[in-house]
OpenMM code with the backbone's topology and positions (N, CA, C; nanometers):
from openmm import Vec3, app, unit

residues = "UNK UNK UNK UNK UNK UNK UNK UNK UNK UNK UNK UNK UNK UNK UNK UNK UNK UNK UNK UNK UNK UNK UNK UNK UNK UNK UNK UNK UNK UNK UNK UNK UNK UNK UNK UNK UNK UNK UNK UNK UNK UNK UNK UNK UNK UNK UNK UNK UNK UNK UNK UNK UNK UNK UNK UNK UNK UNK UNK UNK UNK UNK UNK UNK UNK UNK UNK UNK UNK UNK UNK UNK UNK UNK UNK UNK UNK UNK".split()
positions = [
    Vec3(-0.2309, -1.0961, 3.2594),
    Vec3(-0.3713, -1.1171, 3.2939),
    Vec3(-0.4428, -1.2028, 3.1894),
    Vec3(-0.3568, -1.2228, 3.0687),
    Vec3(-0.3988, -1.3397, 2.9841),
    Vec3(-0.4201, -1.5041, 3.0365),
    Vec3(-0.4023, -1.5089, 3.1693),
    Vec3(-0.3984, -1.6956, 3.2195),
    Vec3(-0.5352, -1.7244, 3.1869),
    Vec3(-0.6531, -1.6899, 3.1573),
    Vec3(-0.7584, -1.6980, 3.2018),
    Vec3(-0.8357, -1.7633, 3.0080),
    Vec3(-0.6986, -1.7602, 2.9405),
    Vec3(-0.7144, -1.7944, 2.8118),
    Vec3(-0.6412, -1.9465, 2.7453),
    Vec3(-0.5524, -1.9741, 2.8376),
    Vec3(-0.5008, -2.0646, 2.8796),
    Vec3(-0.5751, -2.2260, 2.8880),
    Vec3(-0.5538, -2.2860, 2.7942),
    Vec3(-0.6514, -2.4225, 2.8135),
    Vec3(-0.6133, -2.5386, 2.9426),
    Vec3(-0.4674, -2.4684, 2.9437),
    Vec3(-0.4270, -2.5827, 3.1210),
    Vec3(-0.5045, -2.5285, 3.2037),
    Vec3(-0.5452, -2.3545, 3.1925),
    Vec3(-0.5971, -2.3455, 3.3190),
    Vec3(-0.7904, -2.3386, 3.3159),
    Vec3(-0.7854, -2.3487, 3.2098),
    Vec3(-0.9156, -2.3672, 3.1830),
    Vec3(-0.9775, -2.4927, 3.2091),
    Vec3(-0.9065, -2.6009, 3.1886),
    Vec3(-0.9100, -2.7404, 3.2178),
    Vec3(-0.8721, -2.7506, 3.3800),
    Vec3(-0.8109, -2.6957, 3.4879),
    Vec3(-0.8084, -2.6781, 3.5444),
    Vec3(-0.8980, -2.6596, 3.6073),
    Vec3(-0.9618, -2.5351, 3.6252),
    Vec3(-1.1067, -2.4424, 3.6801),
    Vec3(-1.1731, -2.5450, 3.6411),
    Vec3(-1.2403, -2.6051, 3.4835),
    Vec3(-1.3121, -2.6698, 3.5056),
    Vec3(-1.3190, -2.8507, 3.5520),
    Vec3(-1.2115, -2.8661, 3.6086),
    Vec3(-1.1792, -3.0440, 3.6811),
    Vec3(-1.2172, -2.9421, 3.8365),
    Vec3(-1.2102, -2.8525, 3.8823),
    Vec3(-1.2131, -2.8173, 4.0373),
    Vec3(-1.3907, -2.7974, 4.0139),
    Vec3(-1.4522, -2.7325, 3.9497),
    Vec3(-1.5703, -2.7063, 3.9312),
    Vec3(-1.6806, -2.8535, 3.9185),
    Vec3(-1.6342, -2.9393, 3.8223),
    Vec3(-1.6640, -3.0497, 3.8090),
    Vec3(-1.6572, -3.1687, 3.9383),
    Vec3(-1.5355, -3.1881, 3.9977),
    Vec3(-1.5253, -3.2308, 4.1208),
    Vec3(-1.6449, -3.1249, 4.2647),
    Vec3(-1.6426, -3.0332, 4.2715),
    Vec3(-1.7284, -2.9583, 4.3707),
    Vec3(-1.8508, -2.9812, 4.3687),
    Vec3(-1.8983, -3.0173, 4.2211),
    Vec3(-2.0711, -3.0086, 4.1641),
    Vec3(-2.0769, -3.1533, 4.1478),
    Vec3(-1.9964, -3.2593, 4.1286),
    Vec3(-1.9842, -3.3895, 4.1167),
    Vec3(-2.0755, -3.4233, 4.3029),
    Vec3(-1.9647, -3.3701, 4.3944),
    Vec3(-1.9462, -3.4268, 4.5282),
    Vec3(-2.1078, -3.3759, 4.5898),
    Vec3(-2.1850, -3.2500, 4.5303),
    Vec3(-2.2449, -3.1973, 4.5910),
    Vec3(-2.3593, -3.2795, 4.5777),
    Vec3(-2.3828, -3.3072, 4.4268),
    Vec3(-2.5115, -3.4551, 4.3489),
    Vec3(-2.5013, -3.5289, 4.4654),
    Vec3(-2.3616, -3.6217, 4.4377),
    Vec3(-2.3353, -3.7656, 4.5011),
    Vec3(-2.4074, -3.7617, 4.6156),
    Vec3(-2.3457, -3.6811, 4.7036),
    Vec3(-2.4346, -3.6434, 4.8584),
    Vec3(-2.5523, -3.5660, 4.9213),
    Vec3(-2.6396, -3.6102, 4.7813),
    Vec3(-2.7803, -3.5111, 4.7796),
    Vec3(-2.8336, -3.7080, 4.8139),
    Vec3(-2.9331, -3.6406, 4.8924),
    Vec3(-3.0596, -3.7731, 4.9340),
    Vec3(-3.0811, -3.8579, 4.8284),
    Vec3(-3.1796, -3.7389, 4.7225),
    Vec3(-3.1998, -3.8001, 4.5657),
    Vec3(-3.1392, -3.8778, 4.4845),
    Vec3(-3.0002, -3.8244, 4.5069),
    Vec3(-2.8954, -3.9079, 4.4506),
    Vec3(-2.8812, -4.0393, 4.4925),
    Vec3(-2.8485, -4.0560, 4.6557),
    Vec3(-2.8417, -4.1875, 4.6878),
    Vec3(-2.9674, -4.3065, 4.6626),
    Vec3(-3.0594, -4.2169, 4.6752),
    Vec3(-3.2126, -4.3315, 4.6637),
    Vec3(-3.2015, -4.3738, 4.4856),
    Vec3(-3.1814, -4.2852, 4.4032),
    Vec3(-3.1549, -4.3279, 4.2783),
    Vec3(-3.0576, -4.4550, 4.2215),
    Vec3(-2.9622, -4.4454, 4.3454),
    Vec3(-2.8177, -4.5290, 4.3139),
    Vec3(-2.8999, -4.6646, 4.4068),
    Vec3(-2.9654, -4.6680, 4.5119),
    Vec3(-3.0289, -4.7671, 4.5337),
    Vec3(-3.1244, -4.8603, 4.4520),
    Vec3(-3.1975, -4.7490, 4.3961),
    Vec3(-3.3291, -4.8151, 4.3592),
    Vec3(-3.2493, -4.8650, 4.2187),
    Vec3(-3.1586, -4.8051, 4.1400),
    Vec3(-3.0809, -4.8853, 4.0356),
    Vec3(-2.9969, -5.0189, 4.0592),
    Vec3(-2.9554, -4.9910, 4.1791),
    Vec3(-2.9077, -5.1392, 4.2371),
    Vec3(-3.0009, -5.2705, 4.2294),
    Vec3(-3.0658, -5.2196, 4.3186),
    Vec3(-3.2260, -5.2901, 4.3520),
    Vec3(-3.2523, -5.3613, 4.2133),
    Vec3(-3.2825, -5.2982, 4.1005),
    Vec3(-3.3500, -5.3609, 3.9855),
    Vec3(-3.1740, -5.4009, 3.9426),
    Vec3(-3.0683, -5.3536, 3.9145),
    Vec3(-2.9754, -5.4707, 3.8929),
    Vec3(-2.9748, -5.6198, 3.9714),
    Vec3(-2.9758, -5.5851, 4.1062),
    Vec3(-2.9643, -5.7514, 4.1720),
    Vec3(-3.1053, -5.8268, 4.1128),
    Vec3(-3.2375, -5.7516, 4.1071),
    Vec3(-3.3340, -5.8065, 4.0638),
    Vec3(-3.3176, -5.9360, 3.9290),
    Vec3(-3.2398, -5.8458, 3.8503),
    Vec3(-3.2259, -5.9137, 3.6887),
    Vec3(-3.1124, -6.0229, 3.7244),
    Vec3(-3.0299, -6.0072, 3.8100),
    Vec3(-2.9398, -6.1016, 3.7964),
    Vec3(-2.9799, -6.1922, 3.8792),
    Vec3(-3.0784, -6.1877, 3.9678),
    Vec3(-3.1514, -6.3515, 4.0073),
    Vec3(-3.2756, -6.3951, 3.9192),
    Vec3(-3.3290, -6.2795, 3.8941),
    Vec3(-3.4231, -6.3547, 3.7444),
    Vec3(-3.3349, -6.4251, 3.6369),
    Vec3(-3.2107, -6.3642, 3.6213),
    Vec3(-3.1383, -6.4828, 3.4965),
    Vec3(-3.1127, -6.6008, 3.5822),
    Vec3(-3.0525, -6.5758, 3.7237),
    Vec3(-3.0102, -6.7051, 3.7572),
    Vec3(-3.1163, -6.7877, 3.7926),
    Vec3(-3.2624, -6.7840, 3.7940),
    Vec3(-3.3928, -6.8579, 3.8013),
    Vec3(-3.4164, -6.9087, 3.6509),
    Vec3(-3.3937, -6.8712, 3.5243),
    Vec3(-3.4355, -6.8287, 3.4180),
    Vec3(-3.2894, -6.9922, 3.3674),
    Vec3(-3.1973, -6.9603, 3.4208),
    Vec3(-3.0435, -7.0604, 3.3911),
    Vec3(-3.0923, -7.1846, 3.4691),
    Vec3(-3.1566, -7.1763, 3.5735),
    Vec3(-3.1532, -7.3070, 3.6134),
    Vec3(-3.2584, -7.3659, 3.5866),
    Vec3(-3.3517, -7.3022, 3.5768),
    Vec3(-3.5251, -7.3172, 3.4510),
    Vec3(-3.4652, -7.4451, 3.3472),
    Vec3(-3.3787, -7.3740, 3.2537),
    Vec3(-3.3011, -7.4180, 3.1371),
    Vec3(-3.2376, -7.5554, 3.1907),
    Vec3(-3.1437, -7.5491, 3.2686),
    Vec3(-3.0057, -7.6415, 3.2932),
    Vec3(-3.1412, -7.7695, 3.3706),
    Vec3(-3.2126, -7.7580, 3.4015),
    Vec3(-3.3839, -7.8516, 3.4633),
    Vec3(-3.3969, -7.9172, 3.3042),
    Vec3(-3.4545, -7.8522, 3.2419),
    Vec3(-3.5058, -7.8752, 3.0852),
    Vec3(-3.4021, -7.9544, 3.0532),
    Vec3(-3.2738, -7.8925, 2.9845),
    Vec3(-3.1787, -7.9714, 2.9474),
    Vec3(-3.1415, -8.1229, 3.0177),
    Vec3(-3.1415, -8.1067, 3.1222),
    Vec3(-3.1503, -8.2308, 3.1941),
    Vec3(-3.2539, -8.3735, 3.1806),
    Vec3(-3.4002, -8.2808, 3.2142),
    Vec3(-3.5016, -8.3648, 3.1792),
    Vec3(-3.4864, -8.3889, 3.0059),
    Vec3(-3.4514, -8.3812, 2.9272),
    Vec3(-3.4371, -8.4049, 2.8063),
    Vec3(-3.3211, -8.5396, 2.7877),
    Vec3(-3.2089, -8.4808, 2.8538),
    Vec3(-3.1647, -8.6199, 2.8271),
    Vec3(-3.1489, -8.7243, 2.9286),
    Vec3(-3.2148, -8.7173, 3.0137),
    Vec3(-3.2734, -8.8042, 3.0575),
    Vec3(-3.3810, -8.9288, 2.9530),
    Vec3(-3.4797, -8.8036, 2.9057),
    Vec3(-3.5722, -8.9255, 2.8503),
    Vec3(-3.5019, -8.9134, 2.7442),
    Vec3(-3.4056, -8.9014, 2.6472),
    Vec3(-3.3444, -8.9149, 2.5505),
    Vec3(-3.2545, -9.0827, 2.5658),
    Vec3(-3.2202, -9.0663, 2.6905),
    Vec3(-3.1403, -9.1654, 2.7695),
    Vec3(-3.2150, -9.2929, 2.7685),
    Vec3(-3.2982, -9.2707, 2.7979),
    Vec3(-3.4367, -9.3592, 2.8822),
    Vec3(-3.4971, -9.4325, 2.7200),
    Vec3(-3.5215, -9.3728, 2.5905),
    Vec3(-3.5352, -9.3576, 2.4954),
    Vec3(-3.4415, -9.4664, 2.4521),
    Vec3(-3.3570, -9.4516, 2.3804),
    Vec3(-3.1994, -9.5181, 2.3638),
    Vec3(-3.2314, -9.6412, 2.4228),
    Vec3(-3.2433, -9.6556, 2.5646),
    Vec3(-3.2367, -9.7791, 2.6258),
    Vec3(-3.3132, -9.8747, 2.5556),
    Vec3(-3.4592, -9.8264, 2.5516),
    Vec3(-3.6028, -9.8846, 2.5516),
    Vec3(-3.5205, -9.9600, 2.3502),
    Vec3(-3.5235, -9.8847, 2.3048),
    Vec3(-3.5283, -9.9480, 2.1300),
    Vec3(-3.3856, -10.0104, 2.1832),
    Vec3(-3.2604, -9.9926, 2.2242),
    Vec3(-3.1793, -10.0991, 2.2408),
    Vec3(-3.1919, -10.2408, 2.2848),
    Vec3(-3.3038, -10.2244, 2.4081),
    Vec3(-3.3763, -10.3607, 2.4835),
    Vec3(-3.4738, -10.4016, 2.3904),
    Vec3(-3.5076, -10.3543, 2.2630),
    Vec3(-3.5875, -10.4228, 2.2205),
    Vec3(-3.5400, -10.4957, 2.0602),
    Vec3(-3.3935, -10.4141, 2.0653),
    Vec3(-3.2878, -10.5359, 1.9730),
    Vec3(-3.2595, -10.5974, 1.9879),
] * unit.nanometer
topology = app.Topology()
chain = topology.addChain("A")
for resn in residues:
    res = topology.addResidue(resn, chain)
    for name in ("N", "CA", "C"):
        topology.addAtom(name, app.Element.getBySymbol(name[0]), res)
């Protein structure tokens, strides 16, 4: 009647306990609207960076452009 001291079975009981109370969260309402609304603000941030990257990769562009444009002008005037 000693099993109950047992760390296999203790680890045991508690992976079956953990899985039962895991499954019961997951499939609570609360749960899912939480896992949404965290989604929600993930996709949010990852089109604000990709607005935020092409903001940048605009800039960088317009820069050497007139960097370009620049160059020309004092070359045409050697």
């Amino acid at each position: 009647m000693e099993f109950y001291k047992d760390t296999r079975f203790l680890c045991f009981v508690g992976g079956v306990a953990a899985a039962v109370v895991g499954s019961k969260v997951l499939k609570s309402p609360k749960a899912r609207e939480l896992c949404v609304a965290g989604m929600a603000k993930g996709m949010k941030l990852q089109q604000d960076a990709q607005v935020t990257f092409q903001n940048m990769k605009e800039d960088a562009q317009d820069l050497c452009y007139e960097a370009k444009a620049k160059a020309q002008e004092e070359e045409d005037r050697d």
